[in-house]
C-alpha positions as CSV (number, residue, x, y, z in Angstrom):
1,X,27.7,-60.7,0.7
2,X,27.7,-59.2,-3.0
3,X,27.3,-55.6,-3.9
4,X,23.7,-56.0,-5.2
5,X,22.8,-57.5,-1.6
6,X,24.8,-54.7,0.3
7,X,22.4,-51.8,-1.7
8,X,19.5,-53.4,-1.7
9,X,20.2,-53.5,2.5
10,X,21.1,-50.4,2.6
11,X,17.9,-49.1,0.7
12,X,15.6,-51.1,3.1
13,X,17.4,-49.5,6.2
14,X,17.5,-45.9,5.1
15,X,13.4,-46.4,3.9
16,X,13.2,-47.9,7.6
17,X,14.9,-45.3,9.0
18,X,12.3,-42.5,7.6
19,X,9.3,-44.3,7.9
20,X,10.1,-44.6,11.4
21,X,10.6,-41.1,11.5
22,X,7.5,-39.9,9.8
23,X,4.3,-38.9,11.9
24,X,1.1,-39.2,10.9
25,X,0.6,-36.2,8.2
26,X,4.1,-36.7,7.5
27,X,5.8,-36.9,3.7
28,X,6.6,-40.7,4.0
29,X,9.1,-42.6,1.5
30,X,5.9,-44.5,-0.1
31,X,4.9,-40.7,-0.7
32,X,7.6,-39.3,-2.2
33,X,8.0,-42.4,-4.7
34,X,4.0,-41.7,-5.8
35,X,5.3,-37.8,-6.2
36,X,8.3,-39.2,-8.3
37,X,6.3,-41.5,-10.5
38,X,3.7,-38.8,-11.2
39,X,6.2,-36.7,-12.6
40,X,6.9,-35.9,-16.5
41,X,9.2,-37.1,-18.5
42,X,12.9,-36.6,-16.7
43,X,13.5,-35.4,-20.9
44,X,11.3,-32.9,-20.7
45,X,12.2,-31.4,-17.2
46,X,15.7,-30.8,-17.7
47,X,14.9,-29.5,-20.5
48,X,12.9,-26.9,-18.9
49,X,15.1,-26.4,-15.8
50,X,17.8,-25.7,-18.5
51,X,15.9,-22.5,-19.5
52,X,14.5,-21.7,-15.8
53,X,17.7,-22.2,-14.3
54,X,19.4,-19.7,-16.5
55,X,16.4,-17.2,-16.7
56,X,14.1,-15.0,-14.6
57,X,10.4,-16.8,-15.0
58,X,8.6,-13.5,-16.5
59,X,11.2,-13.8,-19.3
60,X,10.0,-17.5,-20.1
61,X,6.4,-17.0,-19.4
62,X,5.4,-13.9,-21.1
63,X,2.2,-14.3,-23.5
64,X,3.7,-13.5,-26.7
65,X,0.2,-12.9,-28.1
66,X,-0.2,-10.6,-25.3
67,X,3.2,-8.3,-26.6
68,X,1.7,-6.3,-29.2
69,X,2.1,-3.3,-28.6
70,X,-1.0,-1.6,-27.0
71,X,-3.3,1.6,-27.5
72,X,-2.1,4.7,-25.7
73,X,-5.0,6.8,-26.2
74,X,-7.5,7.6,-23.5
75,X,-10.7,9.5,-24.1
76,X,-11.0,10.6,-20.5
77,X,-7.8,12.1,-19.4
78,X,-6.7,14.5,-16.6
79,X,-4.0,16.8,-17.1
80,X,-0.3,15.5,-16.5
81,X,2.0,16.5,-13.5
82,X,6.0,15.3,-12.8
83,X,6.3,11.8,-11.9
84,X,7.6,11.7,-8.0
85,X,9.8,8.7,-7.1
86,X,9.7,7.7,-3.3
87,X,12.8,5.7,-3.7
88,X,13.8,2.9,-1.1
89,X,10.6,3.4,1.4
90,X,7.0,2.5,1.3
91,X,5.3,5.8,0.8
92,X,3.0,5.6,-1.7
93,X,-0.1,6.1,-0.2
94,X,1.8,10.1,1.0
95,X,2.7,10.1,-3.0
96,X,-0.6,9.2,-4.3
97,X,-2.3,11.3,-1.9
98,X,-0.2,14.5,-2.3
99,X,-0.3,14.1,-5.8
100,X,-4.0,14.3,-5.5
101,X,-4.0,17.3,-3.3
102,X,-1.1,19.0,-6.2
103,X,-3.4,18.6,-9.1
104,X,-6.5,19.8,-7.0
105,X,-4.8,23.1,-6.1
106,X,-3.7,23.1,-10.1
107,X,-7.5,22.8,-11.6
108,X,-8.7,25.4,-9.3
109,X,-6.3,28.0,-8.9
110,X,-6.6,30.9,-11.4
111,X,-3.5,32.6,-10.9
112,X,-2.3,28.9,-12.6
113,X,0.2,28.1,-10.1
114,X,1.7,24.8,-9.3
115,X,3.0,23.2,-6.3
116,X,5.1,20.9,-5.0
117,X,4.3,19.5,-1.3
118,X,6.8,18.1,0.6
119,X,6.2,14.3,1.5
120,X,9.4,14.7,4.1
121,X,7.2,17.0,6.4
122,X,4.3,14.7,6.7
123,X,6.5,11.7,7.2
124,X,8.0,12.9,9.9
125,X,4.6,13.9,11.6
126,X,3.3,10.0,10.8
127,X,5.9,8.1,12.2
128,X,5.7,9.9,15.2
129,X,1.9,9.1,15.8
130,X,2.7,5.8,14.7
131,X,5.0,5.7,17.4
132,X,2.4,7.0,20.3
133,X,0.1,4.4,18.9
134,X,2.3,1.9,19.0
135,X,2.9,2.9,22.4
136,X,-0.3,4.1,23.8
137,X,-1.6,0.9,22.3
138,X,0.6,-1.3,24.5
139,X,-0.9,0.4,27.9
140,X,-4.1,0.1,27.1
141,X,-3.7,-3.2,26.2
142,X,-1.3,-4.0,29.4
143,X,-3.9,-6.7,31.4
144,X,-3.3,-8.9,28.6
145,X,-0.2,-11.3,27.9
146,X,2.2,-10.7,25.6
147,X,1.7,-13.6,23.3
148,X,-2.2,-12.0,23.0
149,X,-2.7,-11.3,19.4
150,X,-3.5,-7.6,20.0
151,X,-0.2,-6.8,22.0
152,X,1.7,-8.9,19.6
153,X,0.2,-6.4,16.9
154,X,1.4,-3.1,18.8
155,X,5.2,-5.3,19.3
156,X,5.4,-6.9,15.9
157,X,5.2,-4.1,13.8
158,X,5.8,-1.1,16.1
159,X,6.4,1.0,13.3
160,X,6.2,0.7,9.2
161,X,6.1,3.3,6.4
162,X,2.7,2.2,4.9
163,X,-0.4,4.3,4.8
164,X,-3.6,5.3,3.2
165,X,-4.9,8.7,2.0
166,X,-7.0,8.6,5.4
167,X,-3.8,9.3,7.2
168,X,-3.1,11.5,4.8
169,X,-6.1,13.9,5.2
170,X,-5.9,13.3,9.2
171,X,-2.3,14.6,9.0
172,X,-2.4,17.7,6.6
173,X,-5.8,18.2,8.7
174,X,-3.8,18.5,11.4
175,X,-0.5,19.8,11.0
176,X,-0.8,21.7,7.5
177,X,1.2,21.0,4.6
178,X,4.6,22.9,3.1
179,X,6.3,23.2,-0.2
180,X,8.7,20.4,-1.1
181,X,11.3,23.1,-1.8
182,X,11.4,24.3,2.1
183,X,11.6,20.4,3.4
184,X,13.1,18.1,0.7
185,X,13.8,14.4,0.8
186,X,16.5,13.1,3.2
187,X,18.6,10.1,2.7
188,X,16.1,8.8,5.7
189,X,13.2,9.6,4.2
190,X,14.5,7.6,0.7
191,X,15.6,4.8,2.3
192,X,13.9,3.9,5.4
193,X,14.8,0.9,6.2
194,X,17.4,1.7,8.9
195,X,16.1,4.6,10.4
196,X,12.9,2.5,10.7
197,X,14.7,-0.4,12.1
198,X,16.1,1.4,15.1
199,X,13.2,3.6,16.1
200,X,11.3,0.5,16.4
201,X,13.9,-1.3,18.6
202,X,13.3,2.1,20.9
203,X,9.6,1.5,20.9
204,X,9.8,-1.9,21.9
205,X,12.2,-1.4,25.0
206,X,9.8,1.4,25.8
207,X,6.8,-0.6,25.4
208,X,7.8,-2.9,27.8
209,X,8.6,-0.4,30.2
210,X,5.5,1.0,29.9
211,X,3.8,-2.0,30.1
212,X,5.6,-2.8,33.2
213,X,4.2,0.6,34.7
214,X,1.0,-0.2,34.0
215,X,0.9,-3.9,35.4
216,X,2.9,-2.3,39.4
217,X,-0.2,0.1,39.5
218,X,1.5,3.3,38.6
219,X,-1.1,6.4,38.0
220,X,-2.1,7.5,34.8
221,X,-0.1,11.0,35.1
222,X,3.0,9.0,35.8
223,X,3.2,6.7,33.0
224,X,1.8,9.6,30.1
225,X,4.5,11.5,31.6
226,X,6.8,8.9,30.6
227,X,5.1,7.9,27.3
228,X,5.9,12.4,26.9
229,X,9.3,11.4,27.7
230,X,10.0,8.5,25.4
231,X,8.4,10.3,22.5
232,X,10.8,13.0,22.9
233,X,13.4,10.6,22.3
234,X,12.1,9.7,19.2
235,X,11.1,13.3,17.9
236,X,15.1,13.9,18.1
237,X,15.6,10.3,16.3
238,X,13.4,11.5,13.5
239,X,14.6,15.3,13.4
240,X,18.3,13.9,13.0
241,X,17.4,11.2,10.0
242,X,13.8,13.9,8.6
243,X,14.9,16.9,10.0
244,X,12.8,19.3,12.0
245,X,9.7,20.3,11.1
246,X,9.3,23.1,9.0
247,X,7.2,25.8,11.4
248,X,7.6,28.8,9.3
249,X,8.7,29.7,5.6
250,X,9.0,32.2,2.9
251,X,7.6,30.8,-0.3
252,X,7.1,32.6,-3.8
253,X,4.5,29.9,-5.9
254,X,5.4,29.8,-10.0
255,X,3.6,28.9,-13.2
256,X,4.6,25.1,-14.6
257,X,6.8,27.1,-16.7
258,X,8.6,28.1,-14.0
259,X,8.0,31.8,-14.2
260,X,7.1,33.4,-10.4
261,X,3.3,34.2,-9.7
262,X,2.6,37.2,-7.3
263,X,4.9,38.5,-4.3
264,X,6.9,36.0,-1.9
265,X,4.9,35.3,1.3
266,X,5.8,33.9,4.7
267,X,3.7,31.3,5.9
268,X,3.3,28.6,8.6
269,X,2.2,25.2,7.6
270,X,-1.4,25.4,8.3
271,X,-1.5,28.7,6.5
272,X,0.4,27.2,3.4
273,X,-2.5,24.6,4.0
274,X,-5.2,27.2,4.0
275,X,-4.3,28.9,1.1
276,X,-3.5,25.8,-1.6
277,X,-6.3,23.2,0.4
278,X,-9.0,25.4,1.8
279,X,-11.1,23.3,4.1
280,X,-10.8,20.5,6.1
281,X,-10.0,17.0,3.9
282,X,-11.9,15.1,6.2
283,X,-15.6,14.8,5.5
284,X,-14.9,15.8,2.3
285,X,-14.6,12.2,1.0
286,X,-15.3,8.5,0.6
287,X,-12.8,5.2,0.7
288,X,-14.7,2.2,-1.5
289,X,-13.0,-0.6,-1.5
290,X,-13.7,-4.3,-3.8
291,X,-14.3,-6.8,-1.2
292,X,-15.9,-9.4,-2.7
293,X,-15.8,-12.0,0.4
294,X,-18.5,-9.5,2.5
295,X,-21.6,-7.9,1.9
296,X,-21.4,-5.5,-1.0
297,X,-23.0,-1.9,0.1
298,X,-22.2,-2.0,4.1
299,X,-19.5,0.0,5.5
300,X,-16.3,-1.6,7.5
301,X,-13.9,0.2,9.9
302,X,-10.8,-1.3,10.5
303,X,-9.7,-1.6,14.0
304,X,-6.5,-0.2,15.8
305,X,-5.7,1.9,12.0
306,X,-2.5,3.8,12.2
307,X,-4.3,7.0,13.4
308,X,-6.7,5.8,15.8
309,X,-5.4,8.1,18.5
310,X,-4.7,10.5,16.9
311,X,-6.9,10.9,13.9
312,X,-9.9,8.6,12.4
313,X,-10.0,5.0,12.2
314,X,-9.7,3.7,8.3
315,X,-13.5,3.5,6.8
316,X,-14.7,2.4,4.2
317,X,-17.8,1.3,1.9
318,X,-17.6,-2.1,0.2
319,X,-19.0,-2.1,-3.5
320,X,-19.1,-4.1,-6.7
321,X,-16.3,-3.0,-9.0
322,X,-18.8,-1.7,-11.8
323,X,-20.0,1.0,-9.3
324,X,-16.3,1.7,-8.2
325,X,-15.3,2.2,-11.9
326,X,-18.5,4.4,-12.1
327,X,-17.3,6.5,-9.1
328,X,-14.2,6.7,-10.6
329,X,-14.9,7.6,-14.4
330,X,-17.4,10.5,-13.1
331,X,-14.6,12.4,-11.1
332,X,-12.3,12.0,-14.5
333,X,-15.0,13.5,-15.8
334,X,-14.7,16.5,-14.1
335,X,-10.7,16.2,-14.1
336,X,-9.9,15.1,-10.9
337,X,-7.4,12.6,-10.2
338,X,-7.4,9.9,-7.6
339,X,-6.0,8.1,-4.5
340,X,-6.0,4.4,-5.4
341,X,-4.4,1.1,-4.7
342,X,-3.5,-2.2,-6.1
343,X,-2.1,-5.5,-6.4
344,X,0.5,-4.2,-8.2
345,X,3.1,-7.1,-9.1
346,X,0.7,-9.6,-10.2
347,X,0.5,-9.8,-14.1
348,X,2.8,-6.9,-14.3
349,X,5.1,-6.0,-17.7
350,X,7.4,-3.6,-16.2
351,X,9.2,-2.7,-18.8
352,X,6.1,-1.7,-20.6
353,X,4.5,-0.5,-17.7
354,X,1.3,-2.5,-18.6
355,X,-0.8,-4.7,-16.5
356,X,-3.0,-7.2,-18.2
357,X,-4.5,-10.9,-16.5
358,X,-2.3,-12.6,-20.1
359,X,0.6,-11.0,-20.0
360,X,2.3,-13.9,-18.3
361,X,1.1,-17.5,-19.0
362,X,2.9,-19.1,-15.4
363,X,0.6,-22.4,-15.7
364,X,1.5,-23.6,-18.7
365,X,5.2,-23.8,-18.2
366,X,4.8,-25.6,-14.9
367,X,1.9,-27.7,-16.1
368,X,-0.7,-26.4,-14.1
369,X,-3.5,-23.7,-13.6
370,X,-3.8,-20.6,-11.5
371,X,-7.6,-20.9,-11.2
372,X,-8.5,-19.1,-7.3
373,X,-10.7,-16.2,-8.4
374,X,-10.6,-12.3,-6.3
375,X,-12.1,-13.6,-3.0
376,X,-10.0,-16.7,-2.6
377,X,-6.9,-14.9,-3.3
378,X,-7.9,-12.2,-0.5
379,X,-8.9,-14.8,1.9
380,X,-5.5,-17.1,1.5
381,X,-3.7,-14.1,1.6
382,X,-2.3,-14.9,-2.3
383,X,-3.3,-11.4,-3.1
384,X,-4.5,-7.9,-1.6
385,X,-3.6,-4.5,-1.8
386,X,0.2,-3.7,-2.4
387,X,0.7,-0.4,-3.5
388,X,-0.9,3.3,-3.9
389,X,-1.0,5.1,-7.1
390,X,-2.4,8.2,-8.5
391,X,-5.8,7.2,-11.0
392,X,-5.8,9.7,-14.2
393,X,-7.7,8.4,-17.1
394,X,-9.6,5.9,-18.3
395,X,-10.8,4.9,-22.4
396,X,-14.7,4.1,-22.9
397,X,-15.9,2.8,-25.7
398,X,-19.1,3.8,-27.5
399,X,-21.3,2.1,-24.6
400,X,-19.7,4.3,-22.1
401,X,-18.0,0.9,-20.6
402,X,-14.3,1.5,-19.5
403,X,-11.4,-0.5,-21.9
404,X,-8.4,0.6,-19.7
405,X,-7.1,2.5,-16.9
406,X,-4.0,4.9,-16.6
407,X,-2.3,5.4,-13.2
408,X,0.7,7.8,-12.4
409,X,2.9,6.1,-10.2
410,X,5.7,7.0,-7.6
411,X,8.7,5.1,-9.2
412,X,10.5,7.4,-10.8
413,X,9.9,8.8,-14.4
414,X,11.7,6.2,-15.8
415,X,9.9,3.3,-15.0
416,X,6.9,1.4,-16.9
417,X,5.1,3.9,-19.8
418,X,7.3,7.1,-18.9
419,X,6.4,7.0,-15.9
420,X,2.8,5.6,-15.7
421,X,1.5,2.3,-15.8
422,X,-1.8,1.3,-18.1
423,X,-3.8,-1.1,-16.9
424,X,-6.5,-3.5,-18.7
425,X,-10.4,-3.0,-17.4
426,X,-9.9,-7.0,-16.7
427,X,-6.9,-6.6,-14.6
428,X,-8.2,-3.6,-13.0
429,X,-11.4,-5.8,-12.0
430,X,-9.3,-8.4,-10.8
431,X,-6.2,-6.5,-8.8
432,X,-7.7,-2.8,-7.9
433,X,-8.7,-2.7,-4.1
434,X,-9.1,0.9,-3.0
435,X,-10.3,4.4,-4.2
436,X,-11.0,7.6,-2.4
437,X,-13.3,9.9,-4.4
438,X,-14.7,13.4,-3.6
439,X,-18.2,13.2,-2.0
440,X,-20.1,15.2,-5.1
441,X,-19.3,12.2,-7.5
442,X,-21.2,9.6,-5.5
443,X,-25.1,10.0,-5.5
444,X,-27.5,10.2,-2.5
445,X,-27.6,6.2,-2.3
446,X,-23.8,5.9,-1.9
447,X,-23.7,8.2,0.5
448,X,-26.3,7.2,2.9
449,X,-24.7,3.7,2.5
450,X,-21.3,5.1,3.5
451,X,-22.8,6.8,6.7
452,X,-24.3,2.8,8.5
453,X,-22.8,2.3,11.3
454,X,-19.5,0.2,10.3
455,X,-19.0,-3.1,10.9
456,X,-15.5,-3.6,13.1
457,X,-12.9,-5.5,11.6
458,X,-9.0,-6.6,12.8
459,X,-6.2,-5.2,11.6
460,X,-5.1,-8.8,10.7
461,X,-7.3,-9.6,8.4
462,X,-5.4,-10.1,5.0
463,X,-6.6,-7.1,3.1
464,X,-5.8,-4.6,5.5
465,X,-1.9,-4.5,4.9
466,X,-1.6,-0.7,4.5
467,X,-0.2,0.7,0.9
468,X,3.4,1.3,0.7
């Protein structure tokens, strides 16, 4: 037999051997030899695996129209504040929100002082609620199995570092608030990963006992005794890795030159909270959120929210984007900043710390399109809210119609525009998901809107993935 025979053999058993493997549904060998023949020019694609193989895509694909360099003026602009950095762990939504609550305390406070709060302290307070929901969440839901997607929820993710400013106003509610200075950043708190990794392992063991309590008929006093008794365990994890909670503290507050304002006082954390906040956070605002798969104009509540026993379920009104931007550019107005969130890495030139839909042209290097549009991305779970940041200006033109957007991030005042990132009003359509705005910028429409009863929703559902 020749050597021409022997291949060809050979061929005809290995093409055989996989269709015989191949199910229906199944990438068969006529298959793949249609994908083969469909592709361009073998030339032309080692050409361009050449470049990709040597190079990160962004560098490759970046618009070069899209490079000149772009306007840094903004005719609506609130006054500027030190960029935080929240390092190795997903706390952006404590950044953005505390950031918020810092330049509120700066625009109404006419002794001028500034302040720092400490993200550390409310941290620690979060991951321990998280904890008792994670598991108070498991006994209530102990008459189901364990592959029911609700206990898989409490199991899967026991606990995570990701948030939203309604967990932020539930726990300075709650527990007050404290100078940076008096509880600073750990190497925990920066880097989370670990610390977040073994608490979780505790809460799963635990979870199960728990569960186990429940399903032999133990009473109620017995098992929350236990739950006491497994959270104490934690609360020593965290103090070690956070440490312990600040309960009282001499502070003197300063200028933002640095110089001391008024005598040193000792406070506790709710009175620190008193005298920079005032009242309660809660009530005092609205979450809208850009939705555009449901109704515009009816409110949602999102089921099983990180603070549902202990604070209030994540709310929200769904609205067009031109009525969020108008929410938005009448609180600028009046200088205050904003807790909101975003898609951040899509479209986004870091070193330039600009986002814009052209900065990267992806399709035409790979020879194809991009083209799902906002709701199709949420739905497919290609896109969806990412990450917190602060919202501080915006530039109108003459119509009053917003050009771009200016956000102060939590990355260090290194990164992107000194610190900031600029974004274009198209990207900002496309990629901008939340925004929580003080009641007295919405009108009496909005309002009533926000107070319908909401409409449940799960926790899966692929925009509910909390900021970090």
């Amino acid at each position: 037999m020749n050597k021409k025979v022997l291949v060809m053999s050979a061929l005809i058993a290995v093409t055989g051997a996989m269709d015989a493997q191949t199910k229906e549904g199944g990438i068969s060998q006529k298959m793949i030899e249609k994908i083969e023949t469909g592709q361009p020019s073998s030339i032309a694609n080692k050409a361009l695996f050449n470049a990709i193989a040597g190079n990160k895509i962004d560098d490759l694909t970046k618009n070069h129209s899209n490079q000149i360099a772009f306007d840094t003026h903004f005719s609506i602009e609130t006054p500027s504040q030190s960029i935080m950095d929240q390092q190795s762990s997903g706390r952006c939504w404590l950044f953005s929100g505390l950031n918020v609550l810092r330049s509120d305390f700066a625009l109404k406070d006419k002794q001028k002082r500034v302040v720092e709060y400490s993200q550390d302290y409310l941290f620690f307070w979060d991951q321990l609620e998280k904890a008792n929901l994670m598991l108070q969440g498991v006994i209530d839901c102990a008459d189901k199995p364990l592959d029911d997607t609700r206990v898989q929820f409490f199991f899967h993710h026991p606990l995570n570092d990701g948030g939203t400013f309604c967990g932020v106003a539930d726990l300075a509610d709650k527990y007050g608030l404290v100078p940076k200075s008096v509880m600073p950043e750990t190497y925990s708190s920066d880097n989370t990963s670990k610390m977040s990794a073994l608490i979780s392992s505790k809460l799963r063991e635990f979870g199960l006992a728990l569960r186990k309590m429940k399903n032999e008929g133990k009473s109620k006093d017995a098992i929350n005794a236990k739950k006491t008794e497994y959270l104490a365990v934690i609360y020593r994890m965290l103090t070690l890795t956070l440490g312990e909670p600040v309960k009282t503290f001499t502070y003197q507050f300063r200028d933002k030159d640095g110089k001391a304002v008024g005598e040193a006082k000792t406070y506790t954390p709710k009175e620190f909270y008193k005298e920079t906040i005032g009242d309660k956070l809660n009530g005092s605002f609205i979450m809208v959120m850009n939705d555009p798969r449901h109704p515009y104009h009816k409110t949602y509540e999102v089921e099983y929210d990180r603070h549902t026993y202990d604070g209030h379920n994540w709310k929200y009104l769904n609205l067009p984007m031109e009525e969020i931007a108008k929410l938005a550019i009448n609180s600028l107005k009046a200088g205050r900043k904003m807790y909101s969130s975003y898609d951040v890495g899509k479209q986004l030139d870091r070193k330039r710390g600009y986002c814009d839909t052209e900065n990267y042209d992806y399709g035409s290097m790979f020879g194809t399109s991009f083209p799902m549009n906002k709701a199709e991305r949420i739905s497919t779970f290609d896109s969806g809210s990412t990450h917190a940041m602060t919202l501080t200006a915006v530039d109108l033109d003459a119509a009053g119609k917003p050009l771009k957007w200016k956000v102060e991030n939590s990355w260090g005042p290194d990164y992107g525009h000194k610190g900031y990132l600029i974004m274009s009003n198209r990207w900002f359509n496309e990629y901008m998901f939340r925004l929580v705005v003080d009641k007295k910028f919405a009108d009496r429409d909005i309002l009533k809107q926000f107070d319908q009863k909401p409409i449940m929703v799960t926790p899966e559902d692929p925009l509910f993935a909390e900021d970090k």
